[in-house]
C-alpha positions in Angstrom: 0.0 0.0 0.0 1.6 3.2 -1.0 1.2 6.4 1.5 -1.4 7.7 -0.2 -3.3 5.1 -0.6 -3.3 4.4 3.4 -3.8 8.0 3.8 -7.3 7.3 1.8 -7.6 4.1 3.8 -7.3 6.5 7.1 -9.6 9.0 5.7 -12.3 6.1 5.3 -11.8 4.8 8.7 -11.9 8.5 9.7 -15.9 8.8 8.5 -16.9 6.1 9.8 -15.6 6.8 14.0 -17.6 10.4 13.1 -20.1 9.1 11.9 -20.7 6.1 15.1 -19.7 9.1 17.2 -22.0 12.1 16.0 -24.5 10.6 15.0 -24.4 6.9 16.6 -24.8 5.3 13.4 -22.6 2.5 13.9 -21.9 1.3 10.0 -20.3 -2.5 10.8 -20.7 -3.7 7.3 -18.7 -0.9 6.4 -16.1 -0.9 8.7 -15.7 -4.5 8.0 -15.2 -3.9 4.1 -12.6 -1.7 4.5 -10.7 -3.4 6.9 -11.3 -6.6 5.0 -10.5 -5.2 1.0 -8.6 -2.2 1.9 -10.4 1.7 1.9 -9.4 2.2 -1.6 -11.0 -1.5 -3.2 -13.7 -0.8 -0.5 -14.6 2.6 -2.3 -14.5 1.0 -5.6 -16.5 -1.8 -4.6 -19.1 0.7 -3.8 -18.7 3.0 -6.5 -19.4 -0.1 -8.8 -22.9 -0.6 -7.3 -25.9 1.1 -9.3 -27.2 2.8 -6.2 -26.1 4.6 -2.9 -25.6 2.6 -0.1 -27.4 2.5 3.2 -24.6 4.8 4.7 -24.9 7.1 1.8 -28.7 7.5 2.8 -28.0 7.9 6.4 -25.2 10.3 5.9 -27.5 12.3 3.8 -30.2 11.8 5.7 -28.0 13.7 9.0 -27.0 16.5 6.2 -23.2 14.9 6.8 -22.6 13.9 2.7 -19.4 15.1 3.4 -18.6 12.2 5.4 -19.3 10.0 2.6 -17.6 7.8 0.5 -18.2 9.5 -2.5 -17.0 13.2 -0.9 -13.8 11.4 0.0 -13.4 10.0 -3.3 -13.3 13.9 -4.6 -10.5 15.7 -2.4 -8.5 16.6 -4.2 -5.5 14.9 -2.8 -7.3 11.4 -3.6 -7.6 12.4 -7.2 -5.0 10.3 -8.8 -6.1 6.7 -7.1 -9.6 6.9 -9.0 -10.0 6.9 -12.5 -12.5 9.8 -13.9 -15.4 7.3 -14.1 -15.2 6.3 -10.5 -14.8 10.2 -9.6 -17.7 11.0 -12.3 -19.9 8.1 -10.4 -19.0 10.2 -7.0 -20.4 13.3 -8.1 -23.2 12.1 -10.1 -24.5 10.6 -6.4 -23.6 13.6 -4.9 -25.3 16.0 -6.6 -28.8 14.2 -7.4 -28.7 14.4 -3.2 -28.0 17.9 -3.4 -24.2 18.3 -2.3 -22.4 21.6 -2.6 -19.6 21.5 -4.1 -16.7 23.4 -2.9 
């Protein structure tokens, strides 16, 4: 795993203790996919899918989309481990739920 790529793998981790810890949504499926496949195949793997997932929803749901997978996807200093489909998938999902982007 190359620094960046554990940086992202961090970054994932990162939403998901804010997420258990502000808003007590405890996302275990989650939490096991990325420690299982990795954050960055665990984003992938849910880019892939043709809908949001159930954390998407919940984070949305809270008005926290910037705690999702997809707003990670887009920093800019992830940009170069996703190809512009995955990053285009991202910000599709994230602006049919209304995300402002900054």
């Amino acid at each position: 795993m190359t620094d960046l790529e554990m940086r992202f793998h961090d970054a994932m981790i990162a939403i998901y203790e804010i997420a258990k810890r502000e808003y007590r949504y405890n996302a275990t499926r989650f939490l096991q996919m990325v420690s299982e496949q990795g954050g960055l195949a665990a984003a992938r793997t849910l880019l892939a899918t043709s809908a949001p997932s159930e954390g998407f929803t919940m984070l949305w749901e809270c008005g926290r989309l910037d705690l999702t997978v997809e707003a990670n996807v887009l920093k800019t200093e992830f940009a170069t481990l996703f190809t512009e489909e995955e990053k285009a998938v991202a910000r599709r999902r994230l602006a049919e739920y209304g995300y402002r982007f900054e």
